[in-house]
Residue, then its C-alpha position, 0 to 999 in steps of 0.5 A: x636740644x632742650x625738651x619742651x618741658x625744660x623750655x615751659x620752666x626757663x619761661x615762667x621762672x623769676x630769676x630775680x625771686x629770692x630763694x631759701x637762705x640755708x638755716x634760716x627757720x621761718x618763724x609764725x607771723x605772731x611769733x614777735x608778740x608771743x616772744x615778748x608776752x614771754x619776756x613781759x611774763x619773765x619780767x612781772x615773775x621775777x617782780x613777784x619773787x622780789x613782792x614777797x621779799x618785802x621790795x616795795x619798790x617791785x610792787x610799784x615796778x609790777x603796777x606799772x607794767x600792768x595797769x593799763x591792763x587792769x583799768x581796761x578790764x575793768x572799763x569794759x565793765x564798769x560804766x561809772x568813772x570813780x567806780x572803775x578806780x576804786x575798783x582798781x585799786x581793789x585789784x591791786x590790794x587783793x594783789x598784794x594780799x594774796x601775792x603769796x599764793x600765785x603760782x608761777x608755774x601754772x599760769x601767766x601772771x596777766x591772767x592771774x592778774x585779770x582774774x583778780x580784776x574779773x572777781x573785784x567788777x563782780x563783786x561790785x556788781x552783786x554788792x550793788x544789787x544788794x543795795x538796790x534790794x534790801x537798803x531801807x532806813x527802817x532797817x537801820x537799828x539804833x545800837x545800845x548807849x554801851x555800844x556807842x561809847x565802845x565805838x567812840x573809844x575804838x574810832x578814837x584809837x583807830x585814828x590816832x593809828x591812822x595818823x601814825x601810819x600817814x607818817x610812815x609813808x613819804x610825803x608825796x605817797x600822803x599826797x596822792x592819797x588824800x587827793x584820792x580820798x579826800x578831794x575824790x580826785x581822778x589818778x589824771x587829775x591827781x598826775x596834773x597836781x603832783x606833776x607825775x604821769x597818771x601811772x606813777x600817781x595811781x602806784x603811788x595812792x597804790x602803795x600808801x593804800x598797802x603800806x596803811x592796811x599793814x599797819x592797821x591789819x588790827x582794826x580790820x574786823x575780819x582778822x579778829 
């Protein structure tokens, strides 16, 4: 005769739920999401290592994989529309500058990224503040005439350079750029004239942007 104890499980038992399967280890709920942010962050490492040997093509890969990170980050911040792209592509430059001092083995590339991006909408912020408090025309000095001459002559050179280095890009690459520049277009509206996602449109403004500052690093004034 079975106790009454005995008789209180069998009532209450659901012999239809599944029980324990032997050596499977049950998981954390985020555990999907933290194992791809691994497998993103294994991704944009090995396309930093390929960024500093000089592949071209990994830091388009590497914008890519991260952009919309970026324009989110910097949307949160920056009202104005043409503002965040400038901002933006700022970001992306500074990536590109200071590529070579990201350690990997202390942080996740994204929050060396959005540091990046967190610094370029500060900047911008204080820079406005500047211009709101101390822009005024009497304080635009008149330069001597020797001066002018020497900033005739520079501003000469530094467009032939110019064009000399539009002519190192590709074609589309040139596209994108001065429909960046000149027609003050949006990357979406620039993806629609090209043909191309607004993604592939801003890496490729990105790239014509970097490949220009290298080859015009000696007109820069802080390099002198």
């Amino acid at each position: 005769m079975k106790s009454q104890h005995s008789r209180k499980l069998n009532d209450t038992t659901d012999v239809n739920a599944p029980g324990p399967v032997p050596g499977l280890r049950l998981l954390p709920r985020d555990s999907d999401g933290a194992a791809l942010s691994r497998k993103n962050d294994l991704r944009s490492k090995e396309l930093v290592r390929r960024v500093r040997s000089h592949d071209r093509s990994a830091l388009g890969a590497l914008h890519d994989m991260h952009a919309r990170d970026v324009r989110e980050h910097v949307a949160e911040r920056i009202e104005d529309r043409l503002l965040r792209e400038d901002v933006c592509q700022e970001v992306w430059a500074a990536v590109l500058e200071e590529i070579d001092g990201y350690e990997e083995s202390r942080t996740l590339f994204k929050t060396w990224l959005l540091a990046i991006a967190e610094r370029s909408c500060r900047k911008l912020e204080v820079q406005r503040e500047r211009e709101r408090d101390n822009v005024s025309l009497d304080s635009v000095a008149s330069e001597p005439a020797a001066r002018d001459a020497a900033d005739v002559a520079e501003r000469a050179e530094l467009a032939r350079d110019v064009a000399s280095a539009l002519e190192s890009v590709t074609k589309q690459e040139r596209e994108a750029f001065f429909l960046k520049h000149e027609e003050v277009l949006s990357y979406d509206e620039i993806a629609v004239r090209l043909g191309v996602t607004e993604e592939a449109a801003e890496s490729l403004v990105l790239r014509c942007t970097g490949r220009l500052r290298g080859l015009l690093a000696k007109h820069d004034p802080r390099r002198s």
